[in-house]
N, C-alpha and C positions, 0 to 999 in steps of 0.2 A: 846355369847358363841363362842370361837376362831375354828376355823375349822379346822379340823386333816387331817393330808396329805392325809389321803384312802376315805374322804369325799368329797376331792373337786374333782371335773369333770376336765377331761383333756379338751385342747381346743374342739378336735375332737368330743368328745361327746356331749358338748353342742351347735355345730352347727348343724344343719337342713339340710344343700343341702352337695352337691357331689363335693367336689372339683374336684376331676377327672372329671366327665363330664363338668365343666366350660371351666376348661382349655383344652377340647377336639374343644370345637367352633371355628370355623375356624373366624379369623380378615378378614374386609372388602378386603385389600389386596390379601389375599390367595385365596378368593371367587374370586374376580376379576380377577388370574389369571387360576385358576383352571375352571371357565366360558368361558375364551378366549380359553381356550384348547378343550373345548366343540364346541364351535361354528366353531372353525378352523376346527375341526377334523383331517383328513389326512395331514394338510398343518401346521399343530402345532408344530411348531418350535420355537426358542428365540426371532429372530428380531419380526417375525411376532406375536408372544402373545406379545411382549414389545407393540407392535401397537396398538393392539388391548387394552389393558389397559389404553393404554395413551388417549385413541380416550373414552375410555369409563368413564374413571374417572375422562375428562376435566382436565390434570394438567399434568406435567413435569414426567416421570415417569425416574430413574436413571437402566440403564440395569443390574448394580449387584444387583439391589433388586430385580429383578424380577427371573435373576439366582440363588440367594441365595433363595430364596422364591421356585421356582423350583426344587431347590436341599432338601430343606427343606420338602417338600412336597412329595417328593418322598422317603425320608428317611421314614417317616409319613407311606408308602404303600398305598397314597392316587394316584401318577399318577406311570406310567412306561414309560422310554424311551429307543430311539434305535438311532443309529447310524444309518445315512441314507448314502448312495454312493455320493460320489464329484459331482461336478458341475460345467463345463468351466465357470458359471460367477463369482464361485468363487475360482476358480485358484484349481481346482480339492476337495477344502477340501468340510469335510464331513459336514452335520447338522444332531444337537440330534433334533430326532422329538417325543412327548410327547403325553400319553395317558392318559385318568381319568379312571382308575381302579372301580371297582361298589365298594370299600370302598371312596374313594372321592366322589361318587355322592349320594352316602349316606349321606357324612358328608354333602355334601351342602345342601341337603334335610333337614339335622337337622338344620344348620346354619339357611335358611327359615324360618324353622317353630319356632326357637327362637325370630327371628327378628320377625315377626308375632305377637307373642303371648305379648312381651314386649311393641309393638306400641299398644295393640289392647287395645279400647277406648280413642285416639288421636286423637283429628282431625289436619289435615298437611296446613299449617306449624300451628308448635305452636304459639301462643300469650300468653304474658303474663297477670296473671293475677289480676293485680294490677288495 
């Protein structure tokens, strides 16, 4: 029997999860640098979280992705930044210094507890099982 357009289900209906909350998960990246902000605290500025990501994620890390990622994230309302005073070492200018707002340490709370919940009965590393 051929199906009438007001019988069939739009996509929407026929799936199960939340698009929106998927795409609300923070990527390994943004964890990583949203983390470094944490741990720096007061001293949470660009070079020094570039650092801090490189040192943590073993790998080359490029400074516009971490500025873009930064800026990206604060769009988000997940950090705030400030203009900090110059610096004779560096020739008076200023540095943005970077805070995780309690909607970012939320979202990384969830980020966890995703990752968590998707490994949980893995054992690390995998083996295949052939």
């Amino acid at each position: 029997m051929p199906h009438r357009a007001k019988d069939v289900l739009s996509f929407p209906d026929r799936c199960n999860y939340n698009v929106v909350a998927v795409a609300e998960i923070l990527g390994s990246f943004e964890q990583a640098v949203l983390l470094a902000i944490v741990r720096l605290e007061s001293g949470a500025y660009g070079r020094a979280i570039l650092k801090d990501v490189h040192v943590r994620l073993e790998r080359d890390v490029a400074a516009g992705a971490v500025q873009a990622t930064l800026e990206r994230l604060e769009r988000k309302g997940l950090v705030r930044s400030k203009v900090g005073s110059g610096t004779p070492i560096r020739d008076g200018r200023a540095r943005r210094f970077y805070t995780v707002l309690s909607e970012g340490l939320r979202a990384l709370d969830d980020a966890r507890k995703t990752h968590e919940t998707i490994w949980r009965g893995f054992a690390r590393p995998l083996r295949g099982r052939g």
